[in-house]
C-alpha positions as MATLAB code, in Angstrom:
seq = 'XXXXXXXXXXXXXXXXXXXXXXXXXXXXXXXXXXXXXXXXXXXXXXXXXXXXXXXXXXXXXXXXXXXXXXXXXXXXXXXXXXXXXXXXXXXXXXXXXXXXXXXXXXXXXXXXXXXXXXXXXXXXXXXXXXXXXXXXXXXXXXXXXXXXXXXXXXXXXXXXXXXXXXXXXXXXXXXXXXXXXXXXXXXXXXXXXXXXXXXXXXXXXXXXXXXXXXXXXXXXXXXXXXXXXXXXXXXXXXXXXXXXXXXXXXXXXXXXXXXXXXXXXXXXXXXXXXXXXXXXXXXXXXXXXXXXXXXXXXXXXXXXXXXXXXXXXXXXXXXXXXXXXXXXXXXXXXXXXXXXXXXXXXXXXXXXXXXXXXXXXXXXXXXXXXXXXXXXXXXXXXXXXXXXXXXXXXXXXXXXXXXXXXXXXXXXXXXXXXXXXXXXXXXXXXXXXXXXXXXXXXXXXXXXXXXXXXXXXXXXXXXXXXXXXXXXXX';
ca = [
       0.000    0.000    0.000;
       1.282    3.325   -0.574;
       1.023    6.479    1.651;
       1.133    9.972    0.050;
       3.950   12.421    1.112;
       1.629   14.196    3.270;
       0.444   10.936    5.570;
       3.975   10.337    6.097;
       4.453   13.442    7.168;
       1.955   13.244    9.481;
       2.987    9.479   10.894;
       6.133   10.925   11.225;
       4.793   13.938   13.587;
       2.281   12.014   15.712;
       5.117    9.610   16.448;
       7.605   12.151   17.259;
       4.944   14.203   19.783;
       3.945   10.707   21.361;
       7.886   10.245   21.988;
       7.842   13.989   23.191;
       5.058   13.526   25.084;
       5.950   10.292   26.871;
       9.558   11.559   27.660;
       8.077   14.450   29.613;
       5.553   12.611   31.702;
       8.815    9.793   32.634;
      10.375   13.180   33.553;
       8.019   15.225   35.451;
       6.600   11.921   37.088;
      10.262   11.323   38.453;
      10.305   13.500   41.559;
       8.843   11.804   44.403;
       7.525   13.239   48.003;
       8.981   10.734   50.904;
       8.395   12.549   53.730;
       6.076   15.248   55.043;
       7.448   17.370   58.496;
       5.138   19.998   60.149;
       6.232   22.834   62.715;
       3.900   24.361   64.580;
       4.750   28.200   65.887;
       2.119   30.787   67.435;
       1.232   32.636   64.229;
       1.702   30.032   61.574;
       1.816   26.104   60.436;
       4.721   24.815   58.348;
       4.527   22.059   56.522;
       7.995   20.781   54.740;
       7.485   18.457   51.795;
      10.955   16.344   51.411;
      11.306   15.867   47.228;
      13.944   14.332   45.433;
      14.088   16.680   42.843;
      13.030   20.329   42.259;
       8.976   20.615   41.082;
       6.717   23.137   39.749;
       3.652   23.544   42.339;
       0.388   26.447   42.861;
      -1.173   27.171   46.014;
      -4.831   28.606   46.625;
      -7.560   28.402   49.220;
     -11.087   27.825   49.399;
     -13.913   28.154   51.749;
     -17.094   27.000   52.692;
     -15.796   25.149   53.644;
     -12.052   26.124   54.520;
      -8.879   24.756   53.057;
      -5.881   24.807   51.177;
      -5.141   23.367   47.663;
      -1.345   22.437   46.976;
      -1.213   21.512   42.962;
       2.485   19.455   42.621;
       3.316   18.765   38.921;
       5.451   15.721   37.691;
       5.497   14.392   42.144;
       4.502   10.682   43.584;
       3.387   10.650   46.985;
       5.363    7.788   48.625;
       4.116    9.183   52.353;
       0.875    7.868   54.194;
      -0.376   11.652   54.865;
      -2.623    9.955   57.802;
       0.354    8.984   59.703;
       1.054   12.973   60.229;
       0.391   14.133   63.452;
      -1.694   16.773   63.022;
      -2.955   17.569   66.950;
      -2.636   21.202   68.515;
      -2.417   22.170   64.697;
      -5.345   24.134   62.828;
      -5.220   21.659   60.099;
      -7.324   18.844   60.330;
      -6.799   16.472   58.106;
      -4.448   16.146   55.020;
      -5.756   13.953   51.677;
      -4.380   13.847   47.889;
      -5.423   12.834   44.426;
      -4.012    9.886   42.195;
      -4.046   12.274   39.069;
      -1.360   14.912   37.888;
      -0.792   17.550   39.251;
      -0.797   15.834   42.137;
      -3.302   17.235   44.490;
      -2.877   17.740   47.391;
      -6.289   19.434   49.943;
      -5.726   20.593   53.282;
      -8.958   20.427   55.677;
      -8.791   23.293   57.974;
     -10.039   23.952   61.325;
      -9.945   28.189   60.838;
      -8.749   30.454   58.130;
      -5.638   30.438   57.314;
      -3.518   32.512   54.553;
      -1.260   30.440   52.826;
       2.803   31.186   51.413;
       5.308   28.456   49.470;
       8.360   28.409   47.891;
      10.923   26.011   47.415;
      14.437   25.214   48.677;
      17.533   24.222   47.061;
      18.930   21.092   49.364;
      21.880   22.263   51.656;
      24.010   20.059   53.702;
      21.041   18.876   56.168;
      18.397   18.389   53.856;
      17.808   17.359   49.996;
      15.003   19.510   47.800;
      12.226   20.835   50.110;
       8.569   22.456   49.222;
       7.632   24.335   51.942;
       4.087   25.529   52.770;
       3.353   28.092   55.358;
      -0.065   29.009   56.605;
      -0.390   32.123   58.870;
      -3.067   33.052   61.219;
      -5.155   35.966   60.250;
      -5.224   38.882   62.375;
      -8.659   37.793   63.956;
      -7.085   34.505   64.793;
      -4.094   35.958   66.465;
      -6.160   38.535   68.382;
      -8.448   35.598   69.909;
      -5.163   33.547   70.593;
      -3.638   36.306   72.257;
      -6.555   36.446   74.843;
      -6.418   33.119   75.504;
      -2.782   33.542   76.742;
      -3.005   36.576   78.359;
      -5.767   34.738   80.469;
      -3.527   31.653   80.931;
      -0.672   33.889   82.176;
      -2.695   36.105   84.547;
      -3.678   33.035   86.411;
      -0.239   31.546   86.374;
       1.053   34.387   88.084;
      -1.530   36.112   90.251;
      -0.505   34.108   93.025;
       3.042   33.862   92.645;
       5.291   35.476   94.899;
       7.708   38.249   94.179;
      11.544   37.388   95.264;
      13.136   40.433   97.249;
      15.588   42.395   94.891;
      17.396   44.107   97.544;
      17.016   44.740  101.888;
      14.332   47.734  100.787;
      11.094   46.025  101.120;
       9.553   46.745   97.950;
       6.126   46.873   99.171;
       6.464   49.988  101.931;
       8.080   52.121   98.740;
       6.421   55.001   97.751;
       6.396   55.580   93.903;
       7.435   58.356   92.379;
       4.466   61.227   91.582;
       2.652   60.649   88.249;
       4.856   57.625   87.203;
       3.649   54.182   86.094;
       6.929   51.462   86.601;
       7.080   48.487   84.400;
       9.132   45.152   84.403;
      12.455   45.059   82.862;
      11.827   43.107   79.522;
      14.438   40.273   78.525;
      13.792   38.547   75.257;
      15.233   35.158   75.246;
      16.447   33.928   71.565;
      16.799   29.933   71.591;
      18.774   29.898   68.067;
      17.495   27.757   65.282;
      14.490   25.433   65.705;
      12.261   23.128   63.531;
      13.854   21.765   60.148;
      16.578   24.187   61.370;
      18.685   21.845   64.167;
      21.597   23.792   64.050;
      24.622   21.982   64.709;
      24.700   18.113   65.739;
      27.036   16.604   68.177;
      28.692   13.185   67.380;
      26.171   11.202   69.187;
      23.491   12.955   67.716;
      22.255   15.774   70.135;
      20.940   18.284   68.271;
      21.590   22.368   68.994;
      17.738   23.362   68.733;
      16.834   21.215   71.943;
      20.067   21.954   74.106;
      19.702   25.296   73.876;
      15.637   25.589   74.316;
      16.289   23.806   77.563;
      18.358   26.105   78.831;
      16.254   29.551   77.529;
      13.207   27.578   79.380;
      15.294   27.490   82.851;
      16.383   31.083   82.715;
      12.838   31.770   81.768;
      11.947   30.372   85.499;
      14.796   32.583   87.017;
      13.803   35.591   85.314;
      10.085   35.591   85.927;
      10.347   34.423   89.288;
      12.320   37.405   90.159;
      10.565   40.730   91.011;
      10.740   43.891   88.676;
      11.566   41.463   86.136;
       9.858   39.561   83.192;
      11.142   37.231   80.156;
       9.387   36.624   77.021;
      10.569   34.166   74.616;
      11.151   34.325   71.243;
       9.911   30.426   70.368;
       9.162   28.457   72.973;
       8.546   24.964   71.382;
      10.395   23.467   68.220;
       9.758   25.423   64.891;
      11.942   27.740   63.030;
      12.124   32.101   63.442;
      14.310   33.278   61.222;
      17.205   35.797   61.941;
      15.607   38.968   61.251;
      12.192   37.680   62.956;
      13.769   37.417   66.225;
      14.886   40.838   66.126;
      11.606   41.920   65.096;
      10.077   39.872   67.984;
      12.470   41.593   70.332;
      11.453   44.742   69.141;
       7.479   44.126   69.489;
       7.953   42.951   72.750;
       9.884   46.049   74.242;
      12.704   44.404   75.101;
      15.249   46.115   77.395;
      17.836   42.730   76.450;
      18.259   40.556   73.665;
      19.607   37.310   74.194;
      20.509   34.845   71.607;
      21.739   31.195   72.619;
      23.525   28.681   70.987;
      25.791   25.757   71.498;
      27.733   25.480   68.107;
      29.808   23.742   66.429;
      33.384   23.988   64.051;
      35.247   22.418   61.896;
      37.962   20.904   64.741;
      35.800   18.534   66.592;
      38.919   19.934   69.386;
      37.458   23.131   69.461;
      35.631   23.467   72.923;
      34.608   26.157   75.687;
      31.973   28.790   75.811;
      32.197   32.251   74.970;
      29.504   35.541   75.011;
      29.782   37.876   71.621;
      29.149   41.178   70.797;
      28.324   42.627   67.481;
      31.489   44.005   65.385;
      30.907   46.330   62.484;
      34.871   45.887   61.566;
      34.362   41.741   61.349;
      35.132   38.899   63.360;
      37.870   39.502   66.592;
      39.055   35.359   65.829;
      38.578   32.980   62.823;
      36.144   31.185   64.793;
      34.216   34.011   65.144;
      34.274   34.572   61.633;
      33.395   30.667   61.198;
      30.398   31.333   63.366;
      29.099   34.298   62.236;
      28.782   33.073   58.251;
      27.456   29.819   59.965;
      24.504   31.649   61.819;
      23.838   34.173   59.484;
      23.634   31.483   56.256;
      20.228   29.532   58.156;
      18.669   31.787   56.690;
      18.561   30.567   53.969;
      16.935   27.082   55.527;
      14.115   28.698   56.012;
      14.047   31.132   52.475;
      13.681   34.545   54.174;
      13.985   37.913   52.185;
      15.326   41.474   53.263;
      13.703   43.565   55.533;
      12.366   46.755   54.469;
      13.602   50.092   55.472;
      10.941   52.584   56.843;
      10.825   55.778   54.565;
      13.049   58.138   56.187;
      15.476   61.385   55.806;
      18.685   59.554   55.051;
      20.852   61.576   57.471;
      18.264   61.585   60.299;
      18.271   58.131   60.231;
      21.532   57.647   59.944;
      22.451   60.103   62.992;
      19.769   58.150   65.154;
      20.573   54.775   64.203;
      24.155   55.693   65.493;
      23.303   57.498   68.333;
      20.902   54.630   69.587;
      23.811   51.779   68.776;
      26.417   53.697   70.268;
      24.298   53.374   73.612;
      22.731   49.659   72.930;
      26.261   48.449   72.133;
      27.662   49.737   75.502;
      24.821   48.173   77.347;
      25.344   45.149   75.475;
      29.421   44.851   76.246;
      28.439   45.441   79.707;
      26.192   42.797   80.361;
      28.286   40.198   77.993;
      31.521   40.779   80.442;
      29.479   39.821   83.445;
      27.800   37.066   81.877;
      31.573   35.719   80.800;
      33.075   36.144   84.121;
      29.649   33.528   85.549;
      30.445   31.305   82.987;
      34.004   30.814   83.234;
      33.299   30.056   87.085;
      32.306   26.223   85.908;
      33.282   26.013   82.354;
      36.450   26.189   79.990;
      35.976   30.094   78.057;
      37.100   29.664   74.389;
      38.672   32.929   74.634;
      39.602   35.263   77.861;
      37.392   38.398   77.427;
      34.015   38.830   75.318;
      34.335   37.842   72.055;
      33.071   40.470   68.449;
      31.289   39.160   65.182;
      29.236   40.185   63.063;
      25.944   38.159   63.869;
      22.982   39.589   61.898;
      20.722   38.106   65.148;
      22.738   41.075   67.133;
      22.277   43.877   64.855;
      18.770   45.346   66.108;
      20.017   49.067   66.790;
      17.777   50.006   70.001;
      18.378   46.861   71.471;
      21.354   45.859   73.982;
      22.077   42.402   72.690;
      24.204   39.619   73.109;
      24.811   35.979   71.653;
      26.412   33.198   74.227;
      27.386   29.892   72.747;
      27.318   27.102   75.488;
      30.093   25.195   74.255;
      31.081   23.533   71.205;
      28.642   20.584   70.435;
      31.289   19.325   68.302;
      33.516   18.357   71.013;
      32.489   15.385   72.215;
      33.138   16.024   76.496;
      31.091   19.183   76.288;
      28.195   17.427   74.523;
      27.787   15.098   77.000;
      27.830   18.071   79.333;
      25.443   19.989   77.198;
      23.061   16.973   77.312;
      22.647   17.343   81.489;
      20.239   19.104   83.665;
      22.852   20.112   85.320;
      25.080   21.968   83.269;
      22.092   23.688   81.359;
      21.084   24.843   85.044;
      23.965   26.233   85.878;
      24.779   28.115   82.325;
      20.900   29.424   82.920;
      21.845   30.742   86.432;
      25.356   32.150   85.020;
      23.350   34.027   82.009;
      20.794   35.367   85.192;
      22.996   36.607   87.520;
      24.636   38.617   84.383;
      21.526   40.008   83.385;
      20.048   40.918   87.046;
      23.441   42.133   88.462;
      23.574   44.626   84.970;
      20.267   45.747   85.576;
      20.181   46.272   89.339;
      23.427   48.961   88.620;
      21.816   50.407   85.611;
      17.526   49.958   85.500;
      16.429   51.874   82.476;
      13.717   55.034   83.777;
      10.529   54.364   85.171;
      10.503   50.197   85.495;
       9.799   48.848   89.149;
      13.928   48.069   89.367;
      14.597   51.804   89.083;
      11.760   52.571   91.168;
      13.228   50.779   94.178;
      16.832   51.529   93.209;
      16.012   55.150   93.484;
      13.952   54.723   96.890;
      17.210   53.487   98.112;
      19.041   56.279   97.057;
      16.086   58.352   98.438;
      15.875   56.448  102.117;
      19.844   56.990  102.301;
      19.397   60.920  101.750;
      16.770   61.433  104.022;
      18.803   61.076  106.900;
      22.321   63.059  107.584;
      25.085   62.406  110.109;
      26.125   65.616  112.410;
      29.719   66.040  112.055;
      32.903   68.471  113.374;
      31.423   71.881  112.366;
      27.920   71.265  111.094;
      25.292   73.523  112.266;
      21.208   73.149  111.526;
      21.103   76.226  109.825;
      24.136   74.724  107.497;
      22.228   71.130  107.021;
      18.822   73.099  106.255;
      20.888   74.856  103.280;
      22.771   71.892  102.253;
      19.224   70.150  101.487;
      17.558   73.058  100.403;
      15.008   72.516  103.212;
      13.919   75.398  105.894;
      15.041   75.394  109.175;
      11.116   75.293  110.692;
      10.509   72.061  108.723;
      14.258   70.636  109.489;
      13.312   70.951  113.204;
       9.533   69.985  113.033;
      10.373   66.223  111.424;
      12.987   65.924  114.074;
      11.247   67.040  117.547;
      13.477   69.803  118.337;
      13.298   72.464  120.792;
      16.275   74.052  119.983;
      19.150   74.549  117.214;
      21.530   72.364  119.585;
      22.758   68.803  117.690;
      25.652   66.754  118.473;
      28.555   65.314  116.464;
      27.220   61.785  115.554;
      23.297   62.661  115.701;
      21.024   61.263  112.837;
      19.105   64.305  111.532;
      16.027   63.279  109.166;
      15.927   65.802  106.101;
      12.172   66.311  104.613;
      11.803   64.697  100.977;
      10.141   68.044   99.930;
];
C-alpha cells in the first residue's frame, strides 16, 4: 500500500509528539515526596514536603468550607499523609489525588492565609517544598486572649523574690509615674527543620539550647521587677531577622541569643559571650560562626527587611546614636555574663568575644549571643546533654543580666523605682559632724530650718557630732 507524502508526514509527527510527550511525563513523574514534616509556631503552620528533585507547584484556598489546595506537577506521593500528626495544629486532616498535578487538599479547622516556595537542598536536607499558613489577624487577636488569660492566672498568686534589703512593698512611687518590668527577650537559636549543629552522638543544637532559655525563663520571671518573654518556645523555626523583630514588638530592654555550636575541629571546645562588630570577626572562629549563623537563613528562604521611609541623614544620625548606647549596654552585660560562665566552664577565649551576627544587629536593642560550648567536642556534649550543666549556664546568664540591671535599671521600670527609693531612704537622713550647724544642714538640702526641726522634735538649734538628723523629701 502506498502512503502519500503528506500521511507520512503526518505518521512521522504524531510519532515524534507521542515520543515527546511520553519523555516528559517519565520526567516530570520522576520526583517523588517521601516525607512530610510539620512545625507548629504561634502565628503560623509549616509544613515541609521532602522531594527528590526540584517541582513546579500552585497554592490557593477555598472556603465553605475552609482549606488549602497544593497543585504538585510531575510528584509521587510515597508518604501515608494519615500517619502525620496533626494535633494542637489548625489543620485537620491532610488527603491527595491519584491524578497529575498531584493534588494535594488541606482540611482546615480556621482560616488560614497560605505562602510556598521552594528550597535548594543544603548540607542537612535534599530539595524541600515548603508551605506556610499564617493566622489571620482575627485569629491571632483571639489567641492572644487566651494567653493573656492563661498567664494572669499563672502568676496572680506567685510570689515576688526580694531584689534588695528595701522592702519593695512599703516604697512610695514616684508622683505621676507608672513602673514596668524590665523586659528580657530570650532567643533559643534555630528550631524546627533548622537543628543547628549536631554533636557526634546525635544531640541536636535546637533542643540543648531551648532547655536552657526555658530554665532562665523560670529565674527571670520568678524574680521581682523582672519579666522574660521568649522568642519560640517549642520546636519550629524564626528566622534571623524575625527574632529581632520579635524583640522589638515585645519592648525588650535585652536581647539574648543562645547557641551551642559547632566547628570544623571537633577539638574546638569552651563557651564564649559575643558582641556585634561592624569591623568583622575579633578570631577565625568568630568569623566561622558568624557566616554559619547568618547562612540559616537561607533554611528557612527569608527575604530582606524593608527600610521605613526616612530622611537619610536623620536616620543615619539616630541609628548611630541609639547603637552607640545599645552596644555599651550590650558589652556590659556580655563581660558579666563571661566572668559567671568561666566560674564552671572552659571560656574559648579570655574576654568577650566580636562578630558580626545579623541576630545582634537590632540598633535600640542591647544584645548579646552566648554559645554554650562547642557541640562538636564530644566532652562538652555530653555536658550539654545534662540538667545540670544547662542549670547552671541558665543561672550564670541570670545573675549577668540581674546584676547589669540592678546597677543600671532603664527610667521608670519597678527596678529603678526601688533603686532610686534606696538612694532616696539613704538621703533622708544626715550624720552631724565636726562643724555642722542646723542652719548649714537646712541649706545643704535646700530645706527650711522650721521644717528641718519639726520632722525631728526639736526644741532648739543644739545637735551633736554623731546625731542622725532626718531631712524632709520636699
Amino acid at each position: 500500500m502506498k502512503l502519500s507524502l503528506k500521511r507520512i508526514v503526518r505518521v512521522l509527527r504524531n510519532s515524534v509528539l507521542g515520543v515527546i510527550f511520553i519523555l516528559s511525563s517519565s520526567l516530570y513523574a520522576q520526583q517523588q515526596i517521601n516525607n512530610v514534616r510539620i512545625w507548629l509556631a504561634p502565628e503560623n503552620t509549616r509544613l515541609v514536603f521532602d522531594m527528590t528533585g526540584a517541582v513546579k507547584h500552585k497554592i490557593f484556598a477555598l472556603n465553605n468550607p475552609e482549606r488549602i489546595v497544593l497543585d504538585i506537577e510531575g510528584a509521587d506521593l510515597k508518604v501515608d499523609l494519615e500517619k502525620l500528626n496533626l494535633s494542637n495544629s489548625p489543620i485537620k486532616k491532610l488527603r491527595a489525588g491519584k491524578g497529575q498535578p498531584l493534588r494535594i487538599v488541606l482540611d482546615l479547622n480556621e482560616v488560614l492565609q497560605p505562602a510556598s516556595f521552594s528550597l535548594a537542598p543544603n548540607k542537612d536536607y535534599g530539595h524541600r517544598l515548603v508551605v506556610d499558613l499564617a493566622r489571620t489577624e482575627s485569629s491571632r487577636t483571639d489567641k492572644k486572649k487566651a494567653e493573656q488569660v492563661k498567664f494572669n492566672k499563672a502568676t496572680a498568686d506567685k510570689p515576688p523574690s526580694n531584689v534588695s534589703t528595701i522592702n519593695a512593698s512599703t516604697l512610695t512611687p514616684l508622683k505621676g509615674k507608672k513602673f514596668r518590668d524590665i523586659v528580657i527577650a530570650l532567643d533559643a537559636g534555630h528550631g524546627g527543620e533548622d537543628p543547628g549543629a549536631i554533636g557526634p552522638s546525635g544531640l541536636k543544637e535546637k533542643v540543648v539550647v531551648l532547655a536552657i532559655a526555658k530554665e532562665l525563663e523560670k529565674l527571670i520571671d520568678a524574680e521581682h521587677g523582672f519579666i522574660s518573654r521568649m522568642i519560640r518556645r517549642n520546636d519550629y523555626y524564626v528566622s534571623l531577622r524575625a527574632r529581632t523583630a520579635k524583640a522589638r514588638e515585645k519592648n525588650a530592654d535585652l536581647f539574648i541569643s543562645i547557641h551551642a555550636d559547632a566547628f570544623k575541629n571537633k577539638k574546638a571546645r569552651g563557651a564564649s559571650v559575643w558582641v556585634l562588630s561592624n569591623r568583622g570577626a575579633s578570631s577565625e572562629v568568630g568569623r566561622w560562626l558568624a557566616q554559619k549563623e547568618n547562612s540559616s537563613d537561607l533554611i528557612g528562604g527569608v527575604g530582606n527587611l524593608s527600610l521605613d521611609n526616612k530622611d537619610a541623614v536623620l536616620k543615619g544620625v539616630l541609628l548611630d546614636m541609639s547603637m552607640t548606647a545599645s552596644r555599651k549596654d550590650s558589652r556590659e552585660v556580655a563581660e558579666k555574663i563571661h566572668q559567671n560562665i568561666e566560674r564552671f566552664a572552659k571560656m574559648h577565649k579570655p574576654s568577650v568575644e566580636r562578630a558580626g551576627f545579623l541576630v545582634l544587629k537590632s540598633p535600640d536593642i542591647p544584645s548579646i549571643l552566648v554559645e554554650t560550648g562547642f557541640i562538636s567536642n564530644p566532652e562538652e556534649e555530653r555536658a550539654l546533654k545534662t540538667t545540670a550543666y544547662r542549670k547552671k549556664m541558665a543561672r550564670a546568664l541570670f545573675e549577668g543580666i540581674k546584676s547589669h540591671f540592678m546597677h543600671k535599671p532603664p527610667a521608670f521600670t519597678e527596678i529603678y523605682r526601688i533603686k532610686n527609693a534606696k538612694a532616696l531612704a539613704q538621703r533622708q537622713q544626715h550624720k552631724v559632724v565636726s562643724g555642722d550647724s542646723l542652719s548649714r544642714i537646712a541649706l545643704r538640702y535646700g530645706v527650711k530650718l522650721v521644717s528641718l526641726k519639726a520632722l525631728n522634735k526639736l526644741q532648739s538649734d543644739k545637735i551633736r557630732i554623731g546625731q542622725r538628723i532626718k531631712i524632709p523629701t520636699s
